[in-house]
Backbone as JSON Lines, residues from 0, in Angstrom:
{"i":0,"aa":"X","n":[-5.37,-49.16,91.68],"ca":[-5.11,-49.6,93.01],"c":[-4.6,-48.4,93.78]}
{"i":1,"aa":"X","n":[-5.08,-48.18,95.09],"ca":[-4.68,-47.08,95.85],"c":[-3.48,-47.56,97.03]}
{"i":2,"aa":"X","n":[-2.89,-47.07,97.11],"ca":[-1.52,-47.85,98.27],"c":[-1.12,-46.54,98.95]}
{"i":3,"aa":"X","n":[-1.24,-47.01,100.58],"ca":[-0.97,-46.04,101.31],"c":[0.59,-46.33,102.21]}
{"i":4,"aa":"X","n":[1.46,-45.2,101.7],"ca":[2.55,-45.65,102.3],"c":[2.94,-46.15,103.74]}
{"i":5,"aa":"X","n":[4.21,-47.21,104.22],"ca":[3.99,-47.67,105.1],"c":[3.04,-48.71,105.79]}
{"i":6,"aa":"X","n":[3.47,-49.6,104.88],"ca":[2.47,-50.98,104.59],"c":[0.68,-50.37,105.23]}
{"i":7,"aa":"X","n":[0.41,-48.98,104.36],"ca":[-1.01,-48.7,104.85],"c":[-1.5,-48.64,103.52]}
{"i":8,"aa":"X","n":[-2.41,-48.8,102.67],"ca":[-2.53,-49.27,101.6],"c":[-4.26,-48.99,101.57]}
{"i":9,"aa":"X","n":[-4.67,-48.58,100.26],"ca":[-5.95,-48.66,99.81],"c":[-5.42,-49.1,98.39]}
{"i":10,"aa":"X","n":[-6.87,-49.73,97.8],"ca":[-6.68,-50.33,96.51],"c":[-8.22,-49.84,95.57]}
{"i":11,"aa":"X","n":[-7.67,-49.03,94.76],"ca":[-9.19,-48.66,93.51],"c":[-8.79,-49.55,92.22]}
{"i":12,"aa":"X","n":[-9.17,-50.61,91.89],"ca":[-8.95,-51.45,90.77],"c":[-9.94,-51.22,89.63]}
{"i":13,"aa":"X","n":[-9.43,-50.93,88.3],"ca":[-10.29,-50.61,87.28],"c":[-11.47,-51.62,87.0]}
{"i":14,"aa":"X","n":[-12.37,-51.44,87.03],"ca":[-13.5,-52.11,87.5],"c":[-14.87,-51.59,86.89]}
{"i":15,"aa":"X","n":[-16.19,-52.53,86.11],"ca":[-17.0,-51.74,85.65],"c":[-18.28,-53.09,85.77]}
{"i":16,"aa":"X","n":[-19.12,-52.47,85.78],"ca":[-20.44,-53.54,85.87],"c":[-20.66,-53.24,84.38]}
{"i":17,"aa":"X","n":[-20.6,-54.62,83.62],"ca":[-21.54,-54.53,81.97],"c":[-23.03,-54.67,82.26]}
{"i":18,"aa":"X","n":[-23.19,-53.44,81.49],"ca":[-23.83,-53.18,81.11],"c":[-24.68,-53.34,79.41]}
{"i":19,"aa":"X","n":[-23.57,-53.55,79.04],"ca":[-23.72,-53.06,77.8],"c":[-22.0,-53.65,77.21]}
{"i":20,"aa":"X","n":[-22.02,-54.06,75.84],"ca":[-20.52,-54.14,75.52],"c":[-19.25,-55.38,76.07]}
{"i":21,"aa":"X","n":[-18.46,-54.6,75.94],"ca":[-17.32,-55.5,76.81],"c":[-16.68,-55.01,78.3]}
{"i":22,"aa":"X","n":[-17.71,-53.93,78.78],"ca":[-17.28,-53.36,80.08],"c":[-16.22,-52.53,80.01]}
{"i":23,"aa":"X","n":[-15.02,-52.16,78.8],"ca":[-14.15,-51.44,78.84],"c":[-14.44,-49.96,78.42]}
{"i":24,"aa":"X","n":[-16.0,-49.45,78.85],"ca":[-16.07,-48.11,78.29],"c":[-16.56,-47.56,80.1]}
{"i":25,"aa":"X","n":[-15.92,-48.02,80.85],"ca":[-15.57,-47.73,81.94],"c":[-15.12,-47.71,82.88]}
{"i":26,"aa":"X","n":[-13.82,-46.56,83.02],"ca":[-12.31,-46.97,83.84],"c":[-12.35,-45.95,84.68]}
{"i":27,"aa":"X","n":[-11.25,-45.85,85.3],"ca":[-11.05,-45.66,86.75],"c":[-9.61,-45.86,87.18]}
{"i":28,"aa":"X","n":[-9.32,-44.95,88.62],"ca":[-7.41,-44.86,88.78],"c":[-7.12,-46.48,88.95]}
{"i":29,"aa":"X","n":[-6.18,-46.82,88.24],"ca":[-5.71,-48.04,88.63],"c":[-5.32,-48.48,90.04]}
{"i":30,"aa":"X","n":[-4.46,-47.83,90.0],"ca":[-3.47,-47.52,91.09],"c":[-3.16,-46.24,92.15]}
{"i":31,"aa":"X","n":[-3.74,-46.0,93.22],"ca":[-3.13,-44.55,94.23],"c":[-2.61,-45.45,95.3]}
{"i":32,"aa":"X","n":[-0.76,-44.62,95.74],"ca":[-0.88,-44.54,96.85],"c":[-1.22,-43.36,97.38]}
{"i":33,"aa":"X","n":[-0.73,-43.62,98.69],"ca":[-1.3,-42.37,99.8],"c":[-0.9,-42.46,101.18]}
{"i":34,"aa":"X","n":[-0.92,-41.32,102.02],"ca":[-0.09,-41.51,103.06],"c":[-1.45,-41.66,104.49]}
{"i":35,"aa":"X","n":[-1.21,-42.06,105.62],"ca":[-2.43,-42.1,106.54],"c":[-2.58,-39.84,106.68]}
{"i":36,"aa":"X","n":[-3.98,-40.3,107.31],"ca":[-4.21,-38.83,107.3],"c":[-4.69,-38.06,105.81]}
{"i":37,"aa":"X","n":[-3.94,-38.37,104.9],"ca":[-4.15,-37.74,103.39],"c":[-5.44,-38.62,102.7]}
{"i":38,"aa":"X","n":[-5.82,-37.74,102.07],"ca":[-7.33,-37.84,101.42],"c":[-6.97,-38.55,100.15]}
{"i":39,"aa":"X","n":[-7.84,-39.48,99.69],"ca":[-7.67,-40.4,98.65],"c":[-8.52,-40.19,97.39]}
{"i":40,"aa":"X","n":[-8.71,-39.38,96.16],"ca":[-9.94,-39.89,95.41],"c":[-9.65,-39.96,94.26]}
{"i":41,"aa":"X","n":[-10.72,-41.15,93.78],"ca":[-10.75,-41.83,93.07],"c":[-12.01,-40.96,91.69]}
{"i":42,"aa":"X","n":[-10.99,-40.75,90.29],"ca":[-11.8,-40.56,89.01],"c":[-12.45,-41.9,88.68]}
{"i":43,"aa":"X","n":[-13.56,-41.67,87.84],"ca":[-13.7,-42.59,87.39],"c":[-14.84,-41.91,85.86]}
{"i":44,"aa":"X","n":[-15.03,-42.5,84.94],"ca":[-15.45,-42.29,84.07],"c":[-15.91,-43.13,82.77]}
{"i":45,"aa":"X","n":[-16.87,-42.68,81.84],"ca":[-17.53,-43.62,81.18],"c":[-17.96,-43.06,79.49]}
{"i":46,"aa":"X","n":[-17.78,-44.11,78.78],"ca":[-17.85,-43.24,77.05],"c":[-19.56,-44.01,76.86]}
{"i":47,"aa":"X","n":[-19.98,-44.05,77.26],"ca":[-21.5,-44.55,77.01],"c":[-21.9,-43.42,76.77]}
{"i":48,"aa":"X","n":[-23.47,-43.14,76.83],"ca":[-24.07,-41.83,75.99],"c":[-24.53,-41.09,77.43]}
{"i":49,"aa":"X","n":[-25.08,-40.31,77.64],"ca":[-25.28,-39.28,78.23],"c":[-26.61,-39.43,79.52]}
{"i":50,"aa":"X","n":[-27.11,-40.58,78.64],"ca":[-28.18,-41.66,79.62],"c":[-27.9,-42.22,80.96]}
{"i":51,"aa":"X","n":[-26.83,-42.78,80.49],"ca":[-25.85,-43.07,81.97],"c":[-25.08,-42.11,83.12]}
{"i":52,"aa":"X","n":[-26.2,-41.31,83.65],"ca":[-26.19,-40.75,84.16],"c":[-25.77,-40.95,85.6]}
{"i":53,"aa":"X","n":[-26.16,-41.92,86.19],"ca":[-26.25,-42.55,87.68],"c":[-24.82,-43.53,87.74]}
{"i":54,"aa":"X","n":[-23.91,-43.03,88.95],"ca":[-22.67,-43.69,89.44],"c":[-22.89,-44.16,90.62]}
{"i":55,"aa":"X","n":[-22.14,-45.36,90.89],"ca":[-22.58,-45.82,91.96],"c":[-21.12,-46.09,92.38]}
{"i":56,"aa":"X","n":[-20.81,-46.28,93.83],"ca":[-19.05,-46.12,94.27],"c":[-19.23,-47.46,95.34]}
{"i":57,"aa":"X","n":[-18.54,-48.65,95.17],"ca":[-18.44,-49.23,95.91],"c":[-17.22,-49.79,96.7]}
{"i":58,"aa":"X","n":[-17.05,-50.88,98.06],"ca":[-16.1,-50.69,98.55],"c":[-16.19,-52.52,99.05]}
{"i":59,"aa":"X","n":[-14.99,-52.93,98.6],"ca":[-14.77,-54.47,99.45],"c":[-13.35,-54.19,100.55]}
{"i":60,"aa":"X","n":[-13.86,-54.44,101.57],"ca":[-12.23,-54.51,102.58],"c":[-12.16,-56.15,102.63]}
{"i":61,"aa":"X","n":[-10.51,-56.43,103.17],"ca":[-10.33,-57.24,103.13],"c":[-11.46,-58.28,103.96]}
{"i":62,"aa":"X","n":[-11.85,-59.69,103.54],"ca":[-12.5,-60.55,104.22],"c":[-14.08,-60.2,104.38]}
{"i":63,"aa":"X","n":[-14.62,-58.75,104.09],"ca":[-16.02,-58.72,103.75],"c":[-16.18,-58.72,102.26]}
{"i":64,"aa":"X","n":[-18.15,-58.67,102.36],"ca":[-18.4,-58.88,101.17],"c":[-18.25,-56.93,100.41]}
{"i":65,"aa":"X","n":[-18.39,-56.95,99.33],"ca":[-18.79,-55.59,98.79],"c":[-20.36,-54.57,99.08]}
{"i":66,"aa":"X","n":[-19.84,-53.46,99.29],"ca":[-20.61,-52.75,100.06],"c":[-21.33,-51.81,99.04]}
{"i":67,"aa":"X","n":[-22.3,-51.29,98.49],"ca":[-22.34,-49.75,97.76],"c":[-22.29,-48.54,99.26]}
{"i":68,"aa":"X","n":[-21.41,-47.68,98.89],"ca":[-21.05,-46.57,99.9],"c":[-21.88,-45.61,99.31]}
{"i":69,"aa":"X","n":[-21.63,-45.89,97.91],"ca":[-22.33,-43.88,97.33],"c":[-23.29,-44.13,96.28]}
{"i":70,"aa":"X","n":[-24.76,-43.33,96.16],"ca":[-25.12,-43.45,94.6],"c":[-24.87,-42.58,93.97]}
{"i":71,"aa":"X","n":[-24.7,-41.9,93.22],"ca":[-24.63,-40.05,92.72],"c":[-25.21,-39.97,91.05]}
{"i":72,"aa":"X","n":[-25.98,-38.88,90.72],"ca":[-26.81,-38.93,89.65],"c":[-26.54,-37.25,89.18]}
{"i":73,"aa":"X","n":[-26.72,-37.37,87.92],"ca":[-26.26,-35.9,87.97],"c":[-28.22,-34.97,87.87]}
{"i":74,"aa":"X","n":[-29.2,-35.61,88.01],"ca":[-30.56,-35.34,88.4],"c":[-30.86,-35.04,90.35]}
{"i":75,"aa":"X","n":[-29.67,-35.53,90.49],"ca":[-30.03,-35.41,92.11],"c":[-28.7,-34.83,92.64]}
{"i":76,"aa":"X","n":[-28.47,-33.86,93.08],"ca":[-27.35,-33.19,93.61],"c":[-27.16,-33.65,95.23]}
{"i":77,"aa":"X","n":[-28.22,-33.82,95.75],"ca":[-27.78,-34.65,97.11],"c":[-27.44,-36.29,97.12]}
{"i":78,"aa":"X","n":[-26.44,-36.63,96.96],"ca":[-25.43,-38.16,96.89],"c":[-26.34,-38.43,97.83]}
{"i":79,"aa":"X","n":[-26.88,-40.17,97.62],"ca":[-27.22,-41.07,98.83],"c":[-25.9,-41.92,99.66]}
{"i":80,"aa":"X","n":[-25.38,-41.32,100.52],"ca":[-24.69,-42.16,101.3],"c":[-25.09,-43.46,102.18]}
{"i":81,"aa":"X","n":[-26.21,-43.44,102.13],"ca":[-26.95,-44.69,103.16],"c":[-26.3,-44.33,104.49]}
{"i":82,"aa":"X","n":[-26.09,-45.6,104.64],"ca":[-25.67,-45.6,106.19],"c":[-23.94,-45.35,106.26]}
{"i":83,"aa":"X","n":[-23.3,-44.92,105.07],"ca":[-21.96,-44.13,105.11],"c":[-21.88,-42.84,105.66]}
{"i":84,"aa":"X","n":[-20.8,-42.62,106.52],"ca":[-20.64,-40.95,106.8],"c":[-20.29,-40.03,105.88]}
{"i":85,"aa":"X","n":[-20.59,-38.92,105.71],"ca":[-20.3,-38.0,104.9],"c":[-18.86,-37.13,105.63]}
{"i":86,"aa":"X","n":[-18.63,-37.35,106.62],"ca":[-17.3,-36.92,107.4],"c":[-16.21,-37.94,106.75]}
{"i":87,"aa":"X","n":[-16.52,-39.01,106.35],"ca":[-15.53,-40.11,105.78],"c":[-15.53,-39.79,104.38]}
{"i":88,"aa":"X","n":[-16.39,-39.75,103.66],"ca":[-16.65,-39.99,102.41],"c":[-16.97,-38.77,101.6]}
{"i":89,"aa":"X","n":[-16.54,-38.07,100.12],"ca":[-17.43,-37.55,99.5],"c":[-17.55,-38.25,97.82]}
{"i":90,"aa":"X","n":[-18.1,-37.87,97.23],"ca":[-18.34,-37.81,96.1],"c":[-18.82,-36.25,95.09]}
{"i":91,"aa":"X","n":[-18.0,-36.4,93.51],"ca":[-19.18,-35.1,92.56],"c":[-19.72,-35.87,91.28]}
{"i":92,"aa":"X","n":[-20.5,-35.68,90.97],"ca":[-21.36,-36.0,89.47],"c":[-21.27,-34.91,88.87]}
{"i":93,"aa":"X","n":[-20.08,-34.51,88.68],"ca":[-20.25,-33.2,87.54],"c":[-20.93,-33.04,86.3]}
{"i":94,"aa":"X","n":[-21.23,-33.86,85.52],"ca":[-22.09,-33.96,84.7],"c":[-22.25,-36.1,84.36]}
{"i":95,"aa":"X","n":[-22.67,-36.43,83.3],"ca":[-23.3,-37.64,82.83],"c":[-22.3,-38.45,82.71]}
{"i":96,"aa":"X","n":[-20.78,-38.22,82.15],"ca":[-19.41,-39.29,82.06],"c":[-18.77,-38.98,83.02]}
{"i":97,"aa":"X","n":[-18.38,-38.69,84.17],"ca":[-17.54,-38.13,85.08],"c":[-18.3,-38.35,86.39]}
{"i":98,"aa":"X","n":[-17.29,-38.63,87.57],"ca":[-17.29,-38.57,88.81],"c":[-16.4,-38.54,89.44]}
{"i":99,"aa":"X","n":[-15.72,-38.0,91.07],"ca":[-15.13,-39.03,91.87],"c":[-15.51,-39.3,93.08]}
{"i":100,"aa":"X","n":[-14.76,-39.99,93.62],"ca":[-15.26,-40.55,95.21],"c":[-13.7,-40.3,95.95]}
{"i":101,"aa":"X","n":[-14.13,-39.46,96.93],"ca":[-13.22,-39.43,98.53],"c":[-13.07,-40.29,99.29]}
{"i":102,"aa":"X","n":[-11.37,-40.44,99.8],"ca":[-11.6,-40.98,100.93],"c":[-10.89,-40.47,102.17]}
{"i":103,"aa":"X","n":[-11.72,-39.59,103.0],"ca":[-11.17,-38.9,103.88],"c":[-10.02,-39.11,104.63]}
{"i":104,"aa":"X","n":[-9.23,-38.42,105.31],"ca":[-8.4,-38.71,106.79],"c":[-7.81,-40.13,106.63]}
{"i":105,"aa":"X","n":[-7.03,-41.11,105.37],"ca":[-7.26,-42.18,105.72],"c":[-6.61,-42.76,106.83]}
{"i":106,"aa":"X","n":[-6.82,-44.12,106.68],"ca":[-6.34,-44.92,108.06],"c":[-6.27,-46.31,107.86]}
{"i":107,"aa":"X","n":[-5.52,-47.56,108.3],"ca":[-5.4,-48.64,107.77],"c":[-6.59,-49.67,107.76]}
{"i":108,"aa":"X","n":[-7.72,-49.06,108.74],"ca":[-9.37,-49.86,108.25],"c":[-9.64,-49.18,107.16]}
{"i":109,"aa":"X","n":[-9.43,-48.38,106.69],"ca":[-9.81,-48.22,105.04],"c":[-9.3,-48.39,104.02]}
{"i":110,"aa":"X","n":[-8.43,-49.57,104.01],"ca":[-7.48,-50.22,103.05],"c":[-8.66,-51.64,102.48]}
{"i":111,"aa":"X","n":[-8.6,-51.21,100.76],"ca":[-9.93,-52.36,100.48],"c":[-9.57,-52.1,98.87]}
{"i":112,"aa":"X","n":[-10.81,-52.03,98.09],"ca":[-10.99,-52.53,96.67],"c":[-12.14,-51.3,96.46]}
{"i":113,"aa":"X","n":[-11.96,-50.14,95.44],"ca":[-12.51,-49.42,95.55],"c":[-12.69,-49.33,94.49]}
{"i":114,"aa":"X","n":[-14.25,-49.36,93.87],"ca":[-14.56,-49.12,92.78],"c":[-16.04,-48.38,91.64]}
{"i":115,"aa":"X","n":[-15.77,-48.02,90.82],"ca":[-17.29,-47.54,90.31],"c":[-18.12,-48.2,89.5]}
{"i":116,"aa":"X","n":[-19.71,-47.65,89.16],"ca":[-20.2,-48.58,87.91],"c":[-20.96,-47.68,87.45]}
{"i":117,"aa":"X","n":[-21.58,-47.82,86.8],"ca":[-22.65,-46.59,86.06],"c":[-23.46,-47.61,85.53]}
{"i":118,"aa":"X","n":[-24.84,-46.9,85.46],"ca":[-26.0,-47.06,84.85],"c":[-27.19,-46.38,84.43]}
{"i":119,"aa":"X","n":[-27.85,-46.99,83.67],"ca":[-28.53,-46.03,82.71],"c":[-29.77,-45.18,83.79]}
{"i":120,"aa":"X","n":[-30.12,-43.92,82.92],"ca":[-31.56,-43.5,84.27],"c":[-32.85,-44.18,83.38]}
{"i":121,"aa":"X","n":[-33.21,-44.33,84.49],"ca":[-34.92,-45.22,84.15],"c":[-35.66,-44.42,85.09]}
{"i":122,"aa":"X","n":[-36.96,-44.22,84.35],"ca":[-38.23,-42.99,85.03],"c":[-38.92,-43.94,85.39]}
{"i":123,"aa":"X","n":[-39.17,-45.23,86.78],"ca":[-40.08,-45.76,86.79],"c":[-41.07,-45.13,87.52]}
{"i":124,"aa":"X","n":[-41.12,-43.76,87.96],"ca":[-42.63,-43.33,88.85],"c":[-43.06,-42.49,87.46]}
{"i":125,"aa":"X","n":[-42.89,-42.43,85.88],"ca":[-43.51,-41.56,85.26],"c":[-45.11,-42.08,85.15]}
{"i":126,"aa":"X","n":[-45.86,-41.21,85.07],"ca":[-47.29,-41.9,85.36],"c":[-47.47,-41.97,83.75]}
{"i":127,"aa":"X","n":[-48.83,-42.97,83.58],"ca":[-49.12,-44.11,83.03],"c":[-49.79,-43.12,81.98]}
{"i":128,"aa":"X","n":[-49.74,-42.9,80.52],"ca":[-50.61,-42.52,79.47],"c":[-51.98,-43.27,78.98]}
């Protein structure tokens, strides 16, 4: 959980999409606070094999639904932000178990539920034998 001082508050809750298992071979900061203005980011990481390459960073604020903000792959060095700013947001895929996600300049609209997932890479454009 991320908490920004002065009832300003972000929240990263250990959090994992199964995949595989019982979901506990992928965690993440429980808990940050943080002050407005100061940059927030969130580790997150995974003991699966080396396949699981692709992280994905998502975000619930209060009263919406959950959003994906980031994809990051360690095959693609340019992060898909979609329709997220990259002035708000970063992310690194340093290699296949490891990532984190930024959260810039914060401010009390970016107080939410911040979390990661990983999944395996799949080649579906490899052409056909």
């Amino acid at each position: 959980m991320l908490h920004l001082k002065e009832d300003f508050r972000l929240r990263a809750v250990i959090s994992s999409v199964k995949l595989a298992g019982d979901g506990s071979d992928v965690t993440q900061n429980s808990m940050i606070w943080k002050k407005q203005d100061e940059y927030a980011t969130i580790n997150c990481n995974h003991t699966k094999d080396y396949t699981y390459s692709q992280m994905y960073w998502y975000r619930q604020l209060p009263g919406e639904t959950m959003k994906l903000v980031v994809f990051t792959s360690t095959a693609k060095p340019d992060h898909d932000f979609g329709n997220f700013s990259r002035e708000k947001f970063a992310a690194t895929k340093p290699d296949a178990y490891t990532g984190t996600f930024t959260v810039k300049d914060l401010e009390p609209k970016d107080k939410g539920l911040y979390f990661c997932a990983v999944s395996k890479h799949s080649d579906t454009d490899a052409p056909s034998i």
